[in-house]
N, C-alpha and C positions, 0 to 999 in steps of 0.2 A: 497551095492551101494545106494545111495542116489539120486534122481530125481526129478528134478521140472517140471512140465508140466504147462505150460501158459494156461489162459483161459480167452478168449474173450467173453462177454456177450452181444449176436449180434440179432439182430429182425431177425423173424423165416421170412425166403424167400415169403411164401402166406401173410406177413403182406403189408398192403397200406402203403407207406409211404408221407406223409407230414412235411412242416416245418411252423415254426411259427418267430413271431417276425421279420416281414420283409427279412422272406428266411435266418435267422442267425443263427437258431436253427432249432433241429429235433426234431420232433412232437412225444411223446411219449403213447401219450392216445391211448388208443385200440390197441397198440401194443404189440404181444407175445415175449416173448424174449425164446433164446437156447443159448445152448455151441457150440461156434463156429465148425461147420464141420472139418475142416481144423482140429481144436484142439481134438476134441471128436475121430480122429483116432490116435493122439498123445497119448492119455489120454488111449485109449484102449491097445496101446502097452503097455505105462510102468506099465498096470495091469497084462502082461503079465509078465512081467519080476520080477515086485511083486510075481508074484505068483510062476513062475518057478525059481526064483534064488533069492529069500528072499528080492527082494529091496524096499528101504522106497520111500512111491510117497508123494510129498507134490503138492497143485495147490496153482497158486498166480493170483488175478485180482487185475490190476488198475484200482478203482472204487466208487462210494458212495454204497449206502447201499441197494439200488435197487437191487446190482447185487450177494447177497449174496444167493439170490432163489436158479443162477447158480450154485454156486460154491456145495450149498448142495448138489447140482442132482450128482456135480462128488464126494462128497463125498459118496453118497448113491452107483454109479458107485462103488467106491471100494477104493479110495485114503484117504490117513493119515490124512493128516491133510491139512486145506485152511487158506492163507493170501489172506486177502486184504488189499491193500496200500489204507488209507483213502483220495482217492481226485480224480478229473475228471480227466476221461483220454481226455488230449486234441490233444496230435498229439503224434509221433511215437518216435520220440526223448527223450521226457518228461516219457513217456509210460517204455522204456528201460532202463533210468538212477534208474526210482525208482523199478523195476526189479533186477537192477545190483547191488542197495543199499543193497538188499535182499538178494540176493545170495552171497553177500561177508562175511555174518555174518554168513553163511551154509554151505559155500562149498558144493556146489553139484557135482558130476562125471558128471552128464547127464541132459542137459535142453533141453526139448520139447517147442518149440511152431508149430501153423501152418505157413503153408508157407505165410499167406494170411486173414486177417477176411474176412468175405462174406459183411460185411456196407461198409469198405473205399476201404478194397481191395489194401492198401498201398504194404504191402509185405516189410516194413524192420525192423522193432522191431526183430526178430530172428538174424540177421545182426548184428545189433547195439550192440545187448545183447554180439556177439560173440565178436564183436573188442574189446569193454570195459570188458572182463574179459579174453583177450588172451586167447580164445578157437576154440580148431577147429570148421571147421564150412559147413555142409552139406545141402543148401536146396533142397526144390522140392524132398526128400526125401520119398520112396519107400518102403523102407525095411529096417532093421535092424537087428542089431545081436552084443551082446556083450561078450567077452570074454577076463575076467579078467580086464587088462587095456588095453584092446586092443578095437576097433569096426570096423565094417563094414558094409558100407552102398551102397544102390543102390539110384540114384538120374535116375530120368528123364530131360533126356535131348537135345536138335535137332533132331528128325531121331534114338532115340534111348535112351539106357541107359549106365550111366557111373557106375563101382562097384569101390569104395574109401575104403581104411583102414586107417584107423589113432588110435590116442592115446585119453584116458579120460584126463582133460575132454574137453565135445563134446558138441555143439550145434548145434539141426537139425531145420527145416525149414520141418516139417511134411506133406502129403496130401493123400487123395483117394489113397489110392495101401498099404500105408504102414500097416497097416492091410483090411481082407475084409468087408464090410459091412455090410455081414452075422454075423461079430462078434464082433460088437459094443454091446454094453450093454447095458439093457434098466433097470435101478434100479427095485429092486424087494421090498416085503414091509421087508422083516429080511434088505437090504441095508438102506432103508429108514429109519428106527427105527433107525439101527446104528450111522447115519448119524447124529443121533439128537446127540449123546453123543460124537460127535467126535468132536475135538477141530476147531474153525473158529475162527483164531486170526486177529485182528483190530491194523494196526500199522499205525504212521501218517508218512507223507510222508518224505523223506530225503532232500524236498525244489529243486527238479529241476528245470533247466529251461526248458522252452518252446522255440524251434527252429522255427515256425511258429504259425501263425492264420487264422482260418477260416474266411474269409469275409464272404460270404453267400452259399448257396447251390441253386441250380439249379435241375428241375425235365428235363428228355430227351425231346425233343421234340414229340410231338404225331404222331405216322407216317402218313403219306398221305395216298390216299385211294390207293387200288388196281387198276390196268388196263390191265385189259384181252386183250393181242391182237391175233387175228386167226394166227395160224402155219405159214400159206400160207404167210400171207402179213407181209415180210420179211421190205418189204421197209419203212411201217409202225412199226417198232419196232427198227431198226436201225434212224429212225426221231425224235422217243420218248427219246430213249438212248443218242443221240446227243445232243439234244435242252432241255430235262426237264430234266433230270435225270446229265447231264452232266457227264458221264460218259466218253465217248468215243468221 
């Protein structure tokens, strides 16, 4: 079985973020970067099934050269081999055509991505990837289990969980459940060493388009302060919620 896990090279949650160049750009200085969450329990599983049922993991990022740090960590994690598609990833469309450029030269049974990066938090590159290579397609994905060409999957969904079997091949939409977070990986130095001699191949991009553009980016607004009101003065809290808060 052959496997692609996507990987997103996303700023670690405790970084500050800022933008530059008139709020069009994001501010990269002093910023940590990781393997997407979402992705890093993708990448856990199909170390799983590398290892329990012999299958080849490959990761692929769309990206420049910055993001090659990432990709080590998942090779050091435990996967074969890493592409990177040489060019910015600009939005999610762009993102999954040179994805799909990739996998049609590989045929893979099984593509991992997360359901979601933690920066845009978009949620359709796993989508996109699936319509553009007529593959099934399971997100918010829970659990997994393959046999032969067969799978089954558990998805979170309203009030509950749905269990789906379908055929390879498969694209999931990974997140928190589908393995535990007790058994993530954390590269060790025999992974690390490895990692140096495993192949990270550089391919140029297959010329997609971009479906959108970023105008600019916007920080939330700062919340307003607190206001304590007594238990008691009911009619005072029902006058706040009314008139400033407009709520009710």
């Amino acid at each position: 079985m052959k496997i692609l896990v996507c990987i997103s090279h996303v700023p670690d949650t405790t970084s500050k973020i800022n933008f530059v160049e008139s709020d069009t750009k994001f501010d990269t200085n002093g910023v940590q970067y990781i393997i997407n969450p979402n992705d890093e329990f993708g990448l856990t599983r199909a170390m799983w099934f590398k290892e329990k049922e012999g299958a080849e993991v490959d990761v692929i990022n769309v990206g420049g050269a910055e993001t090659e740090s990432t990709l080590r960590k998942a090779l050091a994690i435990g996967a074969d081999t890493a592409i990177r598609v040489n060019t910015e990833a600009l939005e999610a469309s762009q993102v999954a055509q040179e994805i799909v450029a990739v996998i049609k030269t590989r045929e893979y049974d099984l593509v991992i991505a997360g359901r979601e990066s933690i920066d845009y938090n978009g949620g359709m590159v796993p989508g996109m990837i699936a319509a553009m290579i007529d593959a099934s397609y399971v997100n918010n994905c829970v659990s997994l289990e393959i046999s032969g060409d067969k799978a089954t999957a558990v998805r979170e969904i309203d009030g509950g969980k749905e269990t789906l079997t379908t055929s390879l091949p498969l694209v999931i939409g990974g997140q928190k459940g589908l393995v535990e977070e007790s058994d993530l990986k954390i590269p060790n130095m025999r992974g690390i060493m490895m990692a140096r001699k495993k192949q990270l191949n550089v391919i140029e991009p297959s010329g997609a388009t971009t479906k959108a553009t970023t105008v600019n980016y916007e920080k939330p607004a700062p919340k307003g302060e607190v206001k304590l009101v007594d238990a008691a003065n009911v009619d005072e809290l029902i006058n706040l919620l009314h008139n400033e808060a407009n709520v009710i």
